[in-house]
BADOZA-969984 format. One record per residue (C-alpha): residue number from 1; x, y, z. Coordinates in steps of 0.001 Angstrom, whole numbers, plus 500000, padded with zeros to 6 digits. Layout:
NUM; X; Y; Z
...
END
This chain:
1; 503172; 503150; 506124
2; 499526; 502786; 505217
3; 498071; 505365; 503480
4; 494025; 504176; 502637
5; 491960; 501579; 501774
6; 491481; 501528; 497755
7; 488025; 498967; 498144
8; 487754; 495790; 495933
9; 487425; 494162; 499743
10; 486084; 490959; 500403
11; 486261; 488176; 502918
12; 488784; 485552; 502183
13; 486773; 482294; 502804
14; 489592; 479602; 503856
15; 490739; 482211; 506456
16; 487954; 484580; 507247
17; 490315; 487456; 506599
18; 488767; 490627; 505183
19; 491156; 492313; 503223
20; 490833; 495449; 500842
21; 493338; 496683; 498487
22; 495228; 499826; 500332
23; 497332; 502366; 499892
24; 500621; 504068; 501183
25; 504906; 504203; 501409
26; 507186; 501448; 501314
27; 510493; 503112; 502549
28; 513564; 501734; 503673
29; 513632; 501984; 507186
30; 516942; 503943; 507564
31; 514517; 506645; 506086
32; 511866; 506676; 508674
33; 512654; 509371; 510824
34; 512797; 511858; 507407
35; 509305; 510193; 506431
36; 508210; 510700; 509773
37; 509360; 514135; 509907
38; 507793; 515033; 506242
39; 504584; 513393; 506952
40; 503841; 515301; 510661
41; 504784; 518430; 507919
42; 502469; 517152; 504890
43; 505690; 516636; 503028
44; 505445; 512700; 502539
45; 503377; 513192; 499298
46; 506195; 515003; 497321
47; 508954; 513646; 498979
48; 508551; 510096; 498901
49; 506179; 509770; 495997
50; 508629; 507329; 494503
51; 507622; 505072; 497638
52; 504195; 505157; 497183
53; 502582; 501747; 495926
54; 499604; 500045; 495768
55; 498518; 496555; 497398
56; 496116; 494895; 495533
57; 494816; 491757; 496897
58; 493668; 488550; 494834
59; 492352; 485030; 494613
60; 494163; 483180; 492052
61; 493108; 480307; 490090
62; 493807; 477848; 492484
63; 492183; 479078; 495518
64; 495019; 480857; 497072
65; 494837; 484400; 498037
66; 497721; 486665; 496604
67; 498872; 490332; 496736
68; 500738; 492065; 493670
69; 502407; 495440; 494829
70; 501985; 498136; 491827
71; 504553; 501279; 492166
72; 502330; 504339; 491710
73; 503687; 506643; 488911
74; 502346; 510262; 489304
75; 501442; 511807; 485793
76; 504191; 515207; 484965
END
């Protein structure tokens, strides 16, 4: 479930894409009725913070575009 756009965008030239890094849950989907639920109720944040991850798009040294998803690990 996307969350936000993070920036770092730019437009990929082989494909004309424009991507951006973003934001937001990665949750099994046997859970998405709860996240559904929690997120209608501002719960998502707390509840499935161990979902949340980061999408942070690349061109690597050959050319080719490439995403690397980061977990995002809240500070105690």
């Amino acid at each position: 479930m996307l969350d936000a756009g993070e920036g770092n965008d730019f437009e990929y030239a082989k494909t004309g894409w424009n991507v951006e890094d973003l934001s937001g849950w990665l949750i099994d989907e046997s859970l998405k009725d709860k996240f559904m639920e929690d997120k209608e109720n501002n719960k998502a944040y707390e509840t499935f913070s161990d979902n949340y991850i980061f999408a942070k798009w690349y061109i690597k040294d050959d050319g080719e575009l490439a995403i690397i998803l980061k977990k995002y690990y809240k500070l105690q």
